[in-house]
FIDO-291036 format. One record per residue: x, y, z of N, C-alpha, C, CB in turn. Coordinates in pm, 1 decimal, decimal comma. Glycine has a CB too. Layout:
! residues N
+----------+----------+----------+----------+----------+----------+----------+----------+----------+----------+----------+----------+
:       nX :       nY :       nZ :      caX :      caY :      caZ :       cX :       cY :       cZ :      cbX :      cbY :      cbZ :
+----------+----------+----------+----------+----------+----------+----------+----------+----------+----------+----------+----------+
:        X :        Y :        Z :        X :        Y :        Z :        X :        Y :        Z :        X :        Y :        Z :
...
+----------+----------+----------+----------+----------+----------+----------+----------+----------+----------+----------+----------+
END
This chain:
! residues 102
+----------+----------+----------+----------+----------+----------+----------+----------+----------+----------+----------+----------+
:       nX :       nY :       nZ :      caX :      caY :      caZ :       cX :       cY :       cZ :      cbX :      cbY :      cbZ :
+----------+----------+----------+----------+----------+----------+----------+----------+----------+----------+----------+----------+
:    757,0 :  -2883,9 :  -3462,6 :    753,0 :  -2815,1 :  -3335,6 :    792,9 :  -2669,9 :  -3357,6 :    845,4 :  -2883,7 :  -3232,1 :
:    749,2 :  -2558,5 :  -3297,6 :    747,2 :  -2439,3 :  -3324,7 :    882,2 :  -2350,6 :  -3241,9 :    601,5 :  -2399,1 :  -3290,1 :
:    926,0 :  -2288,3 :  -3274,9 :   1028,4 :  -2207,6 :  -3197,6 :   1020,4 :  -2171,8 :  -3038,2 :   1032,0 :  -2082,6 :  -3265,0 :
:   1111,3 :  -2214,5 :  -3017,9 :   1092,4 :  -2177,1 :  -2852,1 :   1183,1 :  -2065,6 :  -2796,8 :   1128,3 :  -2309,9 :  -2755,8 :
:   1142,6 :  -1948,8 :  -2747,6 :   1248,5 :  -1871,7 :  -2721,3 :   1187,4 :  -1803,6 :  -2542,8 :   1272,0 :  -1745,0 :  -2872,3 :
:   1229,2 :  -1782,8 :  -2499,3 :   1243,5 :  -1738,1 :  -2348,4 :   1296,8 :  -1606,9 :  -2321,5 :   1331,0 :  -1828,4 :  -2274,3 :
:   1371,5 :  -1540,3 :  -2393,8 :   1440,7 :  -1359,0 :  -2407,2 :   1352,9 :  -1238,6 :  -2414,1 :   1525,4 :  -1330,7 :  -2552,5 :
:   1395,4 :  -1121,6 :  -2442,9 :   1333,0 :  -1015,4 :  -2513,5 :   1316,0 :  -1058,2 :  -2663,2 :   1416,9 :   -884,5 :  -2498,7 :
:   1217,3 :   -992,7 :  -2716,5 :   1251,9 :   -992,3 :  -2928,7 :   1332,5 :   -884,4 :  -2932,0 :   1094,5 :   -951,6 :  -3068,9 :
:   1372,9 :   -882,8 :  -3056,9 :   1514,2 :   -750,9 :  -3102,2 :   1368,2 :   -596,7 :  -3076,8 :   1613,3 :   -776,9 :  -3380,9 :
:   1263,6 :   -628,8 :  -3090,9 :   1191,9 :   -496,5 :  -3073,1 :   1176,4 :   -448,1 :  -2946,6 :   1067,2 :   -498,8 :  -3123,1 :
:   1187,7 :   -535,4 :  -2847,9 :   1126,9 :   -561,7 :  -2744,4 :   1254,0 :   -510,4 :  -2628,2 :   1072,4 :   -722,4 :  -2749,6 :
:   1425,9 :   -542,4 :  -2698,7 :   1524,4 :   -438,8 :  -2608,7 :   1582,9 :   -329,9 :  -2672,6 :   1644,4 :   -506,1 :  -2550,3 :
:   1502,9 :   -336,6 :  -2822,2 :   1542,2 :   -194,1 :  -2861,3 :   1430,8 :    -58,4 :  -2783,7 :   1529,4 :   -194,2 :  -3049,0 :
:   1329,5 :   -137,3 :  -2763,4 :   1228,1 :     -5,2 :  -2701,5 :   1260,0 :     -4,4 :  -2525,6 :   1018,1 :    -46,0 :  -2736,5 :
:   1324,3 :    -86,4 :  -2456,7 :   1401,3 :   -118,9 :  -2330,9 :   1509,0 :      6,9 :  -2328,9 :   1479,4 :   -283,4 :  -2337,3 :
:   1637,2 :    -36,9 :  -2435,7 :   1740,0 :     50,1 :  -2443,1 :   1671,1 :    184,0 :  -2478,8 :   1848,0 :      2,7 :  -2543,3 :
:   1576,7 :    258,9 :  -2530,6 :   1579,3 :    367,6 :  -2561,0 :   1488,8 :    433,8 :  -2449,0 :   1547,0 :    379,3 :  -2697,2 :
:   1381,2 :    317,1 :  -2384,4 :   1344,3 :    393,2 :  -2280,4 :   1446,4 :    408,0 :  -2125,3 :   1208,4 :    333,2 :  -2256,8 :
:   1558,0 :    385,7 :  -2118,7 :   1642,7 :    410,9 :  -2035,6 :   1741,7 :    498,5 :  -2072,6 :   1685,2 :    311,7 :  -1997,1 :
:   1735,4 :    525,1 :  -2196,3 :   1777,7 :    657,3 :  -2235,4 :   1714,6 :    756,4 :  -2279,8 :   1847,4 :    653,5 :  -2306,6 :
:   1601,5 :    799,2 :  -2259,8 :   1493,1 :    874,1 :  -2255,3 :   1473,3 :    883,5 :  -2094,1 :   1372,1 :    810,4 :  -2342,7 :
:   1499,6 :    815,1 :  -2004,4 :   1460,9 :    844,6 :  -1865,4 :   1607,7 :    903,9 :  -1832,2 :   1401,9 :    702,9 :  -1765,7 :
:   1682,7 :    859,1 :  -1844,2 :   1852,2 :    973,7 :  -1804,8 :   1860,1 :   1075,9 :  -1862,3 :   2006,1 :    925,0 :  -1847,0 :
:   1777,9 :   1110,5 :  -1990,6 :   1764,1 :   1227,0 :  -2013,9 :   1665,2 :   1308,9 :  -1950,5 :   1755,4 :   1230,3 :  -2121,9 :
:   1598,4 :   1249,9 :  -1876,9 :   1470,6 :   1302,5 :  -1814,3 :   1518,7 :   1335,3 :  -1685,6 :   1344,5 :   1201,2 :  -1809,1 :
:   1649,2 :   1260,2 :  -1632,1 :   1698,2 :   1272,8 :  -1502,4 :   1801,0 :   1381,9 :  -1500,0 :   1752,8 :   1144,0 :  -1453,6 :
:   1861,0 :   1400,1 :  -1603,7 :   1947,4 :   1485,8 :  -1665,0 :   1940,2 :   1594,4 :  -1726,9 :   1992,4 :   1442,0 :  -1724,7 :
:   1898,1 :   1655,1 :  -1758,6 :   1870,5 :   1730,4 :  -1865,3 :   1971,1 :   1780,0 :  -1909,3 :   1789,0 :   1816,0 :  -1850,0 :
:   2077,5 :   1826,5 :  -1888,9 :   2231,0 :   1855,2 :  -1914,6 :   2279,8 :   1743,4 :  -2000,0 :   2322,9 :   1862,8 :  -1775,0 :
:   2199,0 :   1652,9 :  -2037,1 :   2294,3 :   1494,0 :  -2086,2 :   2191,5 :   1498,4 :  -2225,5 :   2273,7 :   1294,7 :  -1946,1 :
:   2319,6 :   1492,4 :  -2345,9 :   2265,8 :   1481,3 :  -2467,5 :   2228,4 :   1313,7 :  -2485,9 :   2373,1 :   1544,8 :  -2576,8 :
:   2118,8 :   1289,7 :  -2588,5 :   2099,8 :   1125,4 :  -2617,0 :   2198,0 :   1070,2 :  -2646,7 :   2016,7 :   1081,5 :  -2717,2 :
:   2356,9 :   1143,3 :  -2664,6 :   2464,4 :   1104,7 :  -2726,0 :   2547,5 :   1046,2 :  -2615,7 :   2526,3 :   1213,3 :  -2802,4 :
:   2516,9 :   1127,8 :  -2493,5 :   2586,5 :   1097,5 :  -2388,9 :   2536,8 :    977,7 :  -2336,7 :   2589,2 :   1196,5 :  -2300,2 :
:   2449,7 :    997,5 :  -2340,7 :   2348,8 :    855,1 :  -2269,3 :   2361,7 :    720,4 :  -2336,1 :   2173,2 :    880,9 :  -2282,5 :
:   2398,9 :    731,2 :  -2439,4 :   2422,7 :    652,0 :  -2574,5 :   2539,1 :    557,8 :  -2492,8 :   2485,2 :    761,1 :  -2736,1 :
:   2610,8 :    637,3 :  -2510,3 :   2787,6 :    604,9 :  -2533,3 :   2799,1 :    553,2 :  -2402,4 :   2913,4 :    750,9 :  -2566,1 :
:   2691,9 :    560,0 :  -2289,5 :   2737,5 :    578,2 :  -2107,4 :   2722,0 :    396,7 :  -2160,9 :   2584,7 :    688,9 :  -1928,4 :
:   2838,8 :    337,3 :  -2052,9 :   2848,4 :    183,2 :  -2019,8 :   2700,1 :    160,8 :  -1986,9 :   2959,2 :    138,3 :  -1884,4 :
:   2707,7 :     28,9 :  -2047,5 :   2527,2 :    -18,6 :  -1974,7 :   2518,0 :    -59,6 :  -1839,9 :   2449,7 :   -161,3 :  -2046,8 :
:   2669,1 :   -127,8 :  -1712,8 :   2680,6 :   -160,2 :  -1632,3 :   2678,9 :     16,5 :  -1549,2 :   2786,6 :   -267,9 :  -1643,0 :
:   2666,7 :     78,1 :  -1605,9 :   2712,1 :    221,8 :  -1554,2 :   2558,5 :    256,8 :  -1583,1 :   2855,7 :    323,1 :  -1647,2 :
:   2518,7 :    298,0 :  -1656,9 :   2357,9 :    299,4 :  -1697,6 :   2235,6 :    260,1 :  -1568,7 :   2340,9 :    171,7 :  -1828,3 :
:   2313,8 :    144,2 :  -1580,4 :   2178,1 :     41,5 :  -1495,0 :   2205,7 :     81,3 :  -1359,2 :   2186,9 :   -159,4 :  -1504,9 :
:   2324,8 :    122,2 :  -1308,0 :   2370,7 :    152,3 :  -1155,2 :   2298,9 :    253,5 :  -1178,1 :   2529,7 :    172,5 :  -1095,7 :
:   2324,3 :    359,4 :  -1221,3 :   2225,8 :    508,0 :  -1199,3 :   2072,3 :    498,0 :  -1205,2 :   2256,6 :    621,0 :  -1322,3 :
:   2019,8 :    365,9 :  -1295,4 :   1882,1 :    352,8 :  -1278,7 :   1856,2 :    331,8 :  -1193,3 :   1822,4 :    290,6 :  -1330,4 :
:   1919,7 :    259,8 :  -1115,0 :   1866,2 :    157,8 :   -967,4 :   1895,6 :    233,5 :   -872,9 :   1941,1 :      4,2 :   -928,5 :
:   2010,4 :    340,5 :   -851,4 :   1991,5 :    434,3 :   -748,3 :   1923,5 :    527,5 :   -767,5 :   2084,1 :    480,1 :   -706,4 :
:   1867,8 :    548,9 :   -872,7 :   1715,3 :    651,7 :   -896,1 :   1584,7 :    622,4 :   -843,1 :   1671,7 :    661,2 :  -1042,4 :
:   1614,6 :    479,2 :   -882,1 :   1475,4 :    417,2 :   -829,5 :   1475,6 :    389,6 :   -650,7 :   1452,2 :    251,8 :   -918,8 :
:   1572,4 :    368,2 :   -615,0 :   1598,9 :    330,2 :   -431,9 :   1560,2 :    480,9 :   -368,7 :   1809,6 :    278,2 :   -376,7 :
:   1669,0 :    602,1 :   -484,0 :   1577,4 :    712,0 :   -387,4 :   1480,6 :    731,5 :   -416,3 :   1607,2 :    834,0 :   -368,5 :
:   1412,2 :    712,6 :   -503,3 :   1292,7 :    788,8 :   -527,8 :   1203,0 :    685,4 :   -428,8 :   1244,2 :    806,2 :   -707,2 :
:   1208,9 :    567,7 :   -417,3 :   1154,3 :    447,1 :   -330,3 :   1175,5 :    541,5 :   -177,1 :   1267,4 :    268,3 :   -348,5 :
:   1266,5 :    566,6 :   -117,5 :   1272,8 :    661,7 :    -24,6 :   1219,5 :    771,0 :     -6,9 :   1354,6 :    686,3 :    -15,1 :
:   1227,1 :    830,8 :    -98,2 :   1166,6 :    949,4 :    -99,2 :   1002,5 :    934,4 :    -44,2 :   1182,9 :   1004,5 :   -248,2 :
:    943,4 :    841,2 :   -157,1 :    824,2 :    823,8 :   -133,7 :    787,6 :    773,4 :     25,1 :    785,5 :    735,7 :   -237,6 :
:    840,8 :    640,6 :     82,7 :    868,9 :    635,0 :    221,6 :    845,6 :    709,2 :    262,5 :    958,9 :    617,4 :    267,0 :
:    908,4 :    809,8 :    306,8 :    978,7 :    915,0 :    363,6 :    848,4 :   1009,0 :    364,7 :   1119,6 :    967,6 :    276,7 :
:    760,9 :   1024,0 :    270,0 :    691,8 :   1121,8 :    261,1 :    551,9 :   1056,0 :    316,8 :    699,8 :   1183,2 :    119,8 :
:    508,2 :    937,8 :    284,7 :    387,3 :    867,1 :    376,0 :    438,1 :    848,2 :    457,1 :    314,5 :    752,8 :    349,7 :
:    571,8 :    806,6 :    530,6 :    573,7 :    842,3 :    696,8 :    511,9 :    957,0 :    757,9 :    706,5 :    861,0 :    744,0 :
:    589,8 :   1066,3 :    693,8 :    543,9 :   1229,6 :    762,2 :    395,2 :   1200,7 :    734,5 :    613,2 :   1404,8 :    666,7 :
:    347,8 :   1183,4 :    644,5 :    199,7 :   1201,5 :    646,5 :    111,1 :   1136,5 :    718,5 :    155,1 :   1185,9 :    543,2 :
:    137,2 :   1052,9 :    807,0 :     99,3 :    963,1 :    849,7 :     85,1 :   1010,8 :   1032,0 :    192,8 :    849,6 :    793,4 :
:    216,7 :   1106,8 :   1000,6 :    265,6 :   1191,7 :   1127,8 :    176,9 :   1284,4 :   1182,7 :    382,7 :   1271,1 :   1100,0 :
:     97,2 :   1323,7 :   1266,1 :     30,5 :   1476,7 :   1293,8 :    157,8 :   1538,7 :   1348,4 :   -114,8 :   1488,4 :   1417,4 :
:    103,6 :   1677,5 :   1361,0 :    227,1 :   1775,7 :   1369,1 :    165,4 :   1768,2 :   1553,6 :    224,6 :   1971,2 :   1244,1 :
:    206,7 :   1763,9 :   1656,1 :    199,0 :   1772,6 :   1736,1 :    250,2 :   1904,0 :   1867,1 :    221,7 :   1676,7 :   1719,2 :
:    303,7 :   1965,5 :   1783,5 :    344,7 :   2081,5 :   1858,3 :    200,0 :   2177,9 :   1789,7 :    534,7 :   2142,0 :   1817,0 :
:    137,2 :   2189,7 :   1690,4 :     15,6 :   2281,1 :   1647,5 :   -112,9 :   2236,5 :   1777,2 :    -41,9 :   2233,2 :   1452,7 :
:   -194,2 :   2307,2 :   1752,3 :   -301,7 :   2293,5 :   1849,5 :   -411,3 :   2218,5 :   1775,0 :   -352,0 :   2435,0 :   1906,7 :
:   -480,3 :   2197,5 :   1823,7 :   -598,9 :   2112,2 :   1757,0 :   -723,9 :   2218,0 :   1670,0 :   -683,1 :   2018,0 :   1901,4 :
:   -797,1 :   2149,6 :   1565,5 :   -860,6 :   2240,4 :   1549,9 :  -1008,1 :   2208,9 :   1562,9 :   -820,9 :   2290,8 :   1444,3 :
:  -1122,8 :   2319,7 :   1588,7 :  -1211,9 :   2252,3 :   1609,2 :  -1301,0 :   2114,0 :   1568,0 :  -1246,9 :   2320,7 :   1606,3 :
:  -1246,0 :   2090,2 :   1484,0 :  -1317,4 :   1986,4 :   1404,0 :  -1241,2 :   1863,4 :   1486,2 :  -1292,1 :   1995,1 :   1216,9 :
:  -1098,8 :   1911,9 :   1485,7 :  -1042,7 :   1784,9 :   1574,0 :  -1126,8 :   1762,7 :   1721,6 :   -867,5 :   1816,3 :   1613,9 :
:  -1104,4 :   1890,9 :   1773,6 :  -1150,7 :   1850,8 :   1907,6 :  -1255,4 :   1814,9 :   1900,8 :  -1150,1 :   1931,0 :   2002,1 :
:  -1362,1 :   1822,6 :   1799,7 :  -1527,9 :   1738,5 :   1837,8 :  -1490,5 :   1575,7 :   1791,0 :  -1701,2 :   1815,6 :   1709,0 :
:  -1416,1 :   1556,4 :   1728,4 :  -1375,6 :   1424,1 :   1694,4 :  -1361,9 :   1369,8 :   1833,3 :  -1242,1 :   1413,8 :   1602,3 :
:  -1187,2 :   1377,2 :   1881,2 :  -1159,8 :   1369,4 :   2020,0 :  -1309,4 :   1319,7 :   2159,1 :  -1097,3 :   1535,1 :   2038,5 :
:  -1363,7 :   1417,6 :   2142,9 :  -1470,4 :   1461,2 :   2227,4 :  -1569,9 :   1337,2 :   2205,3 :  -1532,8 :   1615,6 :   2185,0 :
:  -1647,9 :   1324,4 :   2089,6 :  -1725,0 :   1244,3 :   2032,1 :  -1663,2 :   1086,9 :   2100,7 :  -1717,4 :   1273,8 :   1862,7 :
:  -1525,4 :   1011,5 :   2009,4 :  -1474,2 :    948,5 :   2057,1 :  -1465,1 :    922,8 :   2247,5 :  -1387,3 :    980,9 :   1985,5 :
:  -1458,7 :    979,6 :   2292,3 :  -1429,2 :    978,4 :   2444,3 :  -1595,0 :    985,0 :   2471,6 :  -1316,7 :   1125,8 :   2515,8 :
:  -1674,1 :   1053,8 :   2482,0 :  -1816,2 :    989,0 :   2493,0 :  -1840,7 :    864,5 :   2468,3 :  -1901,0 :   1041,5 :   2418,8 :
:  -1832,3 :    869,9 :   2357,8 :  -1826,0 :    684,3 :   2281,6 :  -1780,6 :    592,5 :   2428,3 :  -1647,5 :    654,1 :   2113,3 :
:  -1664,9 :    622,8 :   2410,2 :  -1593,8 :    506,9 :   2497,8 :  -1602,3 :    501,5 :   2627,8 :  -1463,8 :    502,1 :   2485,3 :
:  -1679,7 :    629,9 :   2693,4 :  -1726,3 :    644,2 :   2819,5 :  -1879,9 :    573,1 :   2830,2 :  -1722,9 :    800,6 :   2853,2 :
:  -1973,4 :    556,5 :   2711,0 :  -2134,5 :    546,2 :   2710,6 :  -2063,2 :    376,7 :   2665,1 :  -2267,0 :    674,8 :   2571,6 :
:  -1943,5 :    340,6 :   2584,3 :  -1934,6 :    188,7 :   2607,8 :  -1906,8 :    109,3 :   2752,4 :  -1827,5 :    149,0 :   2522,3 :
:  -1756,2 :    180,7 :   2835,2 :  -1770,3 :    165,4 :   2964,1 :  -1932,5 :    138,4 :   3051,6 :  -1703,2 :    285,9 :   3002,4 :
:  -2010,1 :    258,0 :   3035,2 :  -2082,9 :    191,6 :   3117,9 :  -2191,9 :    111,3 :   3060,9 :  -2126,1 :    274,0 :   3203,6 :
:  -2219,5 :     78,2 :   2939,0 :  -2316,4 :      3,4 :   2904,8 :  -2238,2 :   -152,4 :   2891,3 :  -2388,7 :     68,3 :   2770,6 :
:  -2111,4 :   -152,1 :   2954,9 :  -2071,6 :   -264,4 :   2935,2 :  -2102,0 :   -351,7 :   3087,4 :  -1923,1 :   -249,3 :   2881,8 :
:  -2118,5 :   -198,4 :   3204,2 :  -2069,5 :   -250,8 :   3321,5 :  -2244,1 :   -257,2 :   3358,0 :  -1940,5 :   -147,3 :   3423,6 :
:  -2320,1 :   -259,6 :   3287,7 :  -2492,1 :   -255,6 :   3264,3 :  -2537,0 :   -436,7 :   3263,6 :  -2540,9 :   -160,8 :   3068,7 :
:  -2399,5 :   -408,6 :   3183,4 :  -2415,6 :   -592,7 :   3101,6 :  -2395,7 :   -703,6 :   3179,2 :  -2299,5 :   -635,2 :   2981,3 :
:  -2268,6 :   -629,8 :   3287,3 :  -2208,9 :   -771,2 :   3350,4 :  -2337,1 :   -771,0 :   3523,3 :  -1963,1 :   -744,2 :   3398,5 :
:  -2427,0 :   -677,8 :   3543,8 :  -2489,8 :   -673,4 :   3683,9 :  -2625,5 :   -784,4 :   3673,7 :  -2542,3 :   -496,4 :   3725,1 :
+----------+----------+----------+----------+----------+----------+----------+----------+----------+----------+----------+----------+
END
């Protein structure tokens, strides 16, 4: 029967550990690989995960607004033929609906 293992391989959390210290240096730039080295791994992993929650926010945060029109600006023409178009629409459905029921 062949080996059974369920973990990382030794290659597999050595390229783990160095890419989380390659990203704190990326978050850091003030922080030598030495520092990052030596930082607790329970200390490590907290700063990853609040990197990742804001940046998870951040992003949020930014397809909300976008999602937002600015509503104090005025419309621009292209909007208003939209608008316009739409409201025809739904005025030529009104009455071709009330066509339907006579």
């Amino acid at each position: 029967m062949g080996q059974r293992f369920f973990g990382l391989t030794s290659v597999s959390k050595i390229d783990l550990f160095l890419r989380e210290i390659q990203i704190l240096m990326k978050m850091y730039p003030s922080m030598s690989f030495w520092d990052a080295y030596i930082l607790p791994i329970p200390i490590r992993r907290w700063i990853l995960e609040e990197f990742n929650r804001q940046t998870e926010e951040d992003n949020a945060r930014q397809t909300k607004s976008n999602n937002v029109r600015d509503t104090n600006r005025p419309l621009t023409d292209f909007e208003k033929s939209i608008v316009k178009a739409k409201t025809q629409s739904a005025s030529n459905d009104g009455f071709m609906a009330g066509m339907r029921n006579k």
